[in-house]
LOLUM-731724 format. One record per residue (C-alpha): x, y, z. Coordinates in steps of 0.1 Angstrom, whole numbers, plus 5000, padded with zeros to 4 digits. Layout:
N
XYZ
...
***
This chain:
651
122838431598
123238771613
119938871603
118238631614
119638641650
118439031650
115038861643
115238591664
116338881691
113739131682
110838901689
112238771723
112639121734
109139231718
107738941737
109739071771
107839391765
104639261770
103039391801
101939141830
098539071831
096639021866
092838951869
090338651882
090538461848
094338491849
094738351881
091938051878
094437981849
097738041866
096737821896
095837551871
098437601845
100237291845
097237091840
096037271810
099337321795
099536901794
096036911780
095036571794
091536431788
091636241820
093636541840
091836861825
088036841843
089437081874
090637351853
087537321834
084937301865
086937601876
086537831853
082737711843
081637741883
083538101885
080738341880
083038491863
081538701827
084438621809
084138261820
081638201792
084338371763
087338211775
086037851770
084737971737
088338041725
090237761745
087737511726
088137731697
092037701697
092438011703
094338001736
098038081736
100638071765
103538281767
106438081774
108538361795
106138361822
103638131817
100638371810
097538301790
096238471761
093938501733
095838491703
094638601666
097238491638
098038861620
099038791579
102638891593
102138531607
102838731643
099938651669
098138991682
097038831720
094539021740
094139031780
091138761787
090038971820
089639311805
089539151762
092139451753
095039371731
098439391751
100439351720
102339081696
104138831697
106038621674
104938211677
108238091686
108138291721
104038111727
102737761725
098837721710
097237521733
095337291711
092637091731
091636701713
088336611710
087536451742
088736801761
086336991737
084036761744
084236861783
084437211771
081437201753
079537051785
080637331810
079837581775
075737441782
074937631815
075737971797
073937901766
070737781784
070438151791
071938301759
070038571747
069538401709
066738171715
068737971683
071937941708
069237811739
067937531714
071137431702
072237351744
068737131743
070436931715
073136931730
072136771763
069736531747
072836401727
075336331756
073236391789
075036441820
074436501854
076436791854
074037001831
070636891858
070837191879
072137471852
069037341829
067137361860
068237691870
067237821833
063837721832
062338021854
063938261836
062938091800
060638321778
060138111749
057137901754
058137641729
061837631744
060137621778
058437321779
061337131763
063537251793
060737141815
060536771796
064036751796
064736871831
062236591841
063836331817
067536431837
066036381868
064736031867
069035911855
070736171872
068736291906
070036201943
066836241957
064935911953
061536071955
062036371929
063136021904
059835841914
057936171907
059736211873
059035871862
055235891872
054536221853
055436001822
052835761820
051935711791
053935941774
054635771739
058135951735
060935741724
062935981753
060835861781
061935481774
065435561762
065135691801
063335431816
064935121798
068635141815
066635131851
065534831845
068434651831
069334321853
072434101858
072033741862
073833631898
074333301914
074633271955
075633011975
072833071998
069733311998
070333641984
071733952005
068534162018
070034492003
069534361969
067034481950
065834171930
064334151896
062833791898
064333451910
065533201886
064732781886
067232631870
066132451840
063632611831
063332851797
064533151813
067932961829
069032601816
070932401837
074132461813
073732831818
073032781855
076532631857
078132831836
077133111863
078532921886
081732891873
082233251863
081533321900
084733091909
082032871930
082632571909
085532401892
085132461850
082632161836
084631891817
083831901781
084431571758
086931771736
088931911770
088931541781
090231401749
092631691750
093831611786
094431221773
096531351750
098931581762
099431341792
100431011780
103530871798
104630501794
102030361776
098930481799
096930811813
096730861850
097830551857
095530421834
096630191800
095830391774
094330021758
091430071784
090530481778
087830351751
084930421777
083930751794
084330581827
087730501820
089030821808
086931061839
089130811861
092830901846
091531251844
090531201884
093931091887
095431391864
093731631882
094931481918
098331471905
097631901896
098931791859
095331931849
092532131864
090031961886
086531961864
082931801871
081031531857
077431611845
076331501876
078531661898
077032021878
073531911886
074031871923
076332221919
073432371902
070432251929
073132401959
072632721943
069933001942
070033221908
068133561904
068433881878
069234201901
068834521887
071834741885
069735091903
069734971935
066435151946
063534951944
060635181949
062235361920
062435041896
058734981906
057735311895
060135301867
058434941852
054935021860
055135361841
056835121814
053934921814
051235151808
054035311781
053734991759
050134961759
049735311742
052335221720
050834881713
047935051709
049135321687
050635081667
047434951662
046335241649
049335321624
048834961614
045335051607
045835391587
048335191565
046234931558
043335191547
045735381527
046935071510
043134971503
042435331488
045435261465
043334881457
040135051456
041235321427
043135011409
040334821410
036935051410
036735081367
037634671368
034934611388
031834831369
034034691334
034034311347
030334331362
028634491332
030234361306
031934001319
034834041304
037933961322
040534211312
043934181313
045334481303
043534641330
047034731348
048634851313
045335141316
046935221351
050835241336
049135431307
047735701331
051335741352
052835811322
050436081311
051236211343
055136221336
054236371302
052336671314
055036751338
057536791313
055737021296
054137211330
056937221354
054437351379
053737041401
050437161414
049337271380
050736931362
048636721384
045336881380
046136911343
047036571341
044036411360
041936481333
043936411305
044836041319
041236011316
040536111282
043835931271
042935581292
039435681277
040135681242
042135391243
039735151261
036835241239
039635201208
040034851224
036134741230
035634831194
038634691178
038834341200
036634311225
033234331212
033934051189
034333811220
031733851241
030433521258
033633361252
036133441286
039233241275
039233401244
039333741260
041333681288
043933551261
043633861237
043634091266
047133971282
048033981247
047434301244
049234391281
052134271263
052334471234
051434781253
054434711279
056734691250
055635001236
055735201270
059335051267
059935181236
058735521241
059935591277
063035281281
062935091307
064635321334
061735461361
060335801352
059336061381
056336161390
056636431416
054136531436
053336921447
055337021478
052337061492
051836661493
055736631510
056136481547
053636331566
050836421590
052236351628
050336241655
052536111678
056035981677
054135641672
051235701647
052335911609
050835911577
052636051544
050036351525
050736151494
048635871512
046136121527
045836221496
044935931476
042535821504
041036121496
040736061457
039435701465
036235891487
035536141460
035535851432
033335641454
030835961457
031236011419
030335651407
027235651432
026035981418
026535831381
025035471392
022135651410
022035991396
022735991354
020835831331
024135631317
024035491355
020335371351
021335241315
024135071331
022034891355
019134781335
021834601308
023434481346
020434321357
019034201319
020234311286
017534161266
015034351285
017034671286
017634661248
013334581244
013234891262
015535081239
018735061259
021335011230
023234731254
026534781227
026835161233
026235101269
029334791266
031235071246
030935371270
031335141302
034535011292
035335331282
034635481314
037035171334
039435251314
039935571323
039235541359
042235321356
044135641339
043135861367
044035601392
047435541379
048535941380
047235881422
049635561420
052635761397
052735991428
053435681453
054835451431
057835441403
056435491371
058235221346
056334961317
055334701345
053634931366
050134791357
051234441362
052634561400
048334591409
046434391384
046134051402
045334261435
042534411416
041134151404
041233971437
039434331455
036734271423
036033871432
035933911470
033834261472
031234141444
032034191409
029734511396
029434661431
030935001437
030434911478
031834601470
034434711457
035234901485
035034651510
037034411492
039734601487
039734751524
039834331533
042534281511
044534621522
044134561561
045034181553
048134251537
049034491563
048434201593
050433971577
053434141569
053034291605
053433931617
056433851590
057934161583
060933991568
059233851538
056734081518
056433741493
055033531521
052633791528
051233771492
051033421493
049433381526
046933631517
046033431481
045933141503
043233301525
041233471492
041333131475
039432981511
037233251511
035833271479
035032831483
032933021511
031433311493
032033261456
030133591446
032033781470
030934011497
028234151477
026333971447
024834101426
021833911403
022033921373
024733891343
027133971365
026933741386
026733491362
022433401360
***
């Protein structure tokens, strides 16, 4: 015990020793010492305000360590420190005026003021108007964020008074949009607001209506009379129409205390209830309350007697309701500024509307680029040879996985995919002339027999792919290159993956009208196209040209399922995700046309796109709403966009 009274006596007197600090900071702090010592959220703003508005250099480090928890006050005399716990477990406090260390002290002779969140919060605030000018542009940008997150009208004129001296262009004009964004919520002067909201036409930022929105937010009032002049008035309101029924009318009229509460069948039958008295309700017999008219008249009688609230018929609420005049009144009470403020709205959602247009649009042609590659080696299989081919999707699976196999043996992403291009093709290749020869050439001129064998085949080439890679979905990860998206605006974005592909789909269409116009398998292709007896008179061999064109669809397919891997999980039903949306881009573009092609699958893609724009909730109804509206066209145009004469089309 002894001991530990010299201890106990040691710190006190070490604590005694400590000289007695004077300076600005000390006294901002002394003066408000009781309120910060409480360290009350709703009490605390003063001492705050005072020290943030001192000029003061230290002003900036003192909130630093008060928010930091770093404060301490001795208890002798009430001084403030900052303290640093030592590993003796004694705190080492320094002078916050001139930052030089006046000695230790042990804890039980200081209290740590330890500020909660909301006080931090405050500190953090009054912290913004010293790091708009810090000299680390990284400290500057983290104020911005800061400001954008809670804004205030406390930060306006320090963000104001930081712009001039700003030297980071970048920085700058965020100040600048930010300073105007302030303005129009937090400005006195009515005309700087108006002038801030104008600049903003047009502006597409989500800021600008995050701004905008809360000046035009309305209440919905009832008067007795006309409307007080002083108002400033969204729009009147006619009672039963869409915009106000006559229930809600009411209803307004009652939470305004003009009007007694309506009188609801269950509050009627509950008023019967709970005042029966000698066989009858308001003087009423209870025999005769089975009729409406009967029971309003004890409950007349009720409410006379005060044994219930007076209440009003249905028709009593309609005469209420006409007596009345209803309006929505914005809550900003200027209304040159909620003029300015919905008319810069205005022409705010049009570019956006129009925008969206736009993003609408570059979705639905990257989602036809994706058809157009799925479809392209279908359509010059299906319109040279006529053979409808089901495993067309399992040639599209077969490439994505080729893809996932050269990665795991080139870990280079870049170098994996350009690798892997041409081995889909050779691999999709092989195996679609493998399949000509094996099945198909034996069922020429007979379509259900084919179209049978071929999903046949689909099958057994699903179960393999599940066999080989299980059914779990395989990556395949394009190039960091390919990450992200291209950004227009904060309206219109497009990933690179998607640039990408669209990309692909241009350089296939330029490679299959160079072999169709340019090659002599393309001239082959279209004299056994156009008539295969006369082509084989001529020396065509039309089963090498069968041989080599399936072979060639089949590894477009390859190629095109690598583009899809990138976009797409890779798993066994891949192929069956895009074959019935190829074969409807084949039938509407024209089967056997490359520009065909192409325009049937940008119909399809831009389709698909509208009508999930319209029901975004339900991609299924999209599908079938879209096979609805193929199946019409095609009882229009049978041969699609562009026919062909021919075999392919059927001559």
């Amino acid at each position: 015990m002894r001991p530990f009274l010299t201890l106990f006596g040691a710190a006190i007197l070490l604590a005694l020793s400590l000289p007695v600090q004077a300076g600005p900071v000390q006294d901002i702090l002394q003066e408000h010492g009781a309120i910060i010592e409480k360290s009350s959220r709703k009490t605390i703003e003063p001492a705050i305000d005072a020290l943030a508005n001192s000029g003061l250099p230290q002003a900036q480090q003192v909130l630093e360590d008060w928010q930091a928890k770093d404060m301490w006050l001795r208890k002798e005399d009430g001084l403030f420190f900052k303290g640093e716990v030592l590993p003796s477990k004694a705190i080492r406090l320094s002078d916050f005026d001139t930052g030089e260390v006046v000695g230790e002290a042990d804890k039980t002779a200081l209290k740590q003021l330890k500020p909660n969140s909301g006080i931090r919060a405050l500190i953090a605030t009054a912290l913004v108007q010293f790091q708009l000018s810090d000299p680390d542009p990284a400290r500057r940008a983290e104020a911005l964020i800061a400001i954008t997150r809670a804004p205030d009208a406390s930060t306006l004129a320090p963000l104001r008074g930081s712009i001039e001296g700003e030297v980071d262009p970048g920085l700058k004009a965020r100040k600048l949009r930010l300073e105007r964004l302030l303005t129009i919520s937090f400005d006195p002067d009515e005309a700087a607001r108006i002038g801030a909201i104008e600049s903003f036409a047009g502006d597409l930022g989500v800021d600008v209506r995050a701004a905008l929105n809360p000046i035009l937010t309305t209440k919905r009032r009832v008067f007795a009379g006309d409307p007080p002049g002083d108002l400033n008035i969204a729009r009147m309101l006619k009672p039963g129409s869409d915009a106000l029924p006559e229930a809600e009318a009411y209803d307004l009229i009652v939470a305004a205390k003009l009007g007694p509460p309506r009188l609801t069948p269950d509050d009627l039958r509950a008023a019967m209830l709970a005042n029966i008295e000698n066989g009858a309700v308001g003087g009423v017999p209870v025999a005769e309350l089975s009729t409406d008219a009967a029971r309003i008249r004890a409950y007349a009688a009720l409410a006379n007697a005060g044994a219930v609230p007076a209440a009003v018929t249905d028709a009593q609420a309609a005469e209420a309701v006409k007596a009345h005049r209803f309006a929505d009144i914005y809550d900003e009470p200027s209304k040159p500024v909620t003029d300015a403020a919905s008319a810069t709205l205005s022409a705010v959602e049009t570019k956006v509307a129009l925008n969206q247009a736009l993003d609408l649009g570059l979705d639905a042609l990257s989602l036809a680029s994706i058809y157009f590659l799925a479809a392209i080696g279908l359509a010059i299989t299906f319109g040279v040879m006529g053979v409808i081919n089901m495993a067309h999707g399992e040639f599209i699976m077969m490439g994505a996985y080729t893809g996932y196999v050269v990665q795991q043996l080139i870990p280079n992403y870049t170098l994996s995919i350009i690798v892997a291009i041409p081995m889909a093709f050779a691999v999709t290749f092989g195996a679609g002339v493998a399949m000509e020869r094996l099945v198909i050439r034996w069922l020429y001129s007979r379509p259900l027999e084919t179209l049978l064998a071929t999903f046949g085949i689909s099958i057994a080439l699903q179960q393999i792919a599940k066999n080989i890679f299980g059914t779990q979905a395989r990556p395949l990860t394009s190039p960091g290159w390919l990450d992200g998206a291209w950004v227009l605006n904060d309206v219109v974005s497009i990933s690179y993956i998607r640039i990408a592909i669209f990309v692909l789909a241009l350089i296939f269409l330029g490679f299959f009208l160079f072999l169709m116009k340019k090659t002599r398998l393309g001239l082959e292709t279209r004299a056994v196209t156009q008539n295969p007896r006369m082509a084989a008179s001529m020396g065509i061999n039309p089963d090498r040209v069968n041989m080599l064109t399936f072979g060639l669809g089949s590894g477009i397919a390859g190629i095109a399922g690598v583009a899809i891997g990138l976009y797409a999980k890779v798993t066994s039903e891949l192929g069956a995700d895009y074959i019935v949306q190829s074969f409807m881009t084949v039938v509407v573009g024209g089967v056997g046309n490359i520009w065909g092609t192409l325009l049937g699958a940008t119909m399809i893609g831009s389709l698909q796109k509208g009508i999930e724009w319209l029901n975004p909730s339900n991609t299924l109804a999209a599908q079938t709403y879209m096979i609805i509206f193929i199946i019409i066209f095609i009882q229009f145009r049978p041969r699609g966009i562009i026919a062909l004469k021919g075999r392919a089309a059927g001559d």
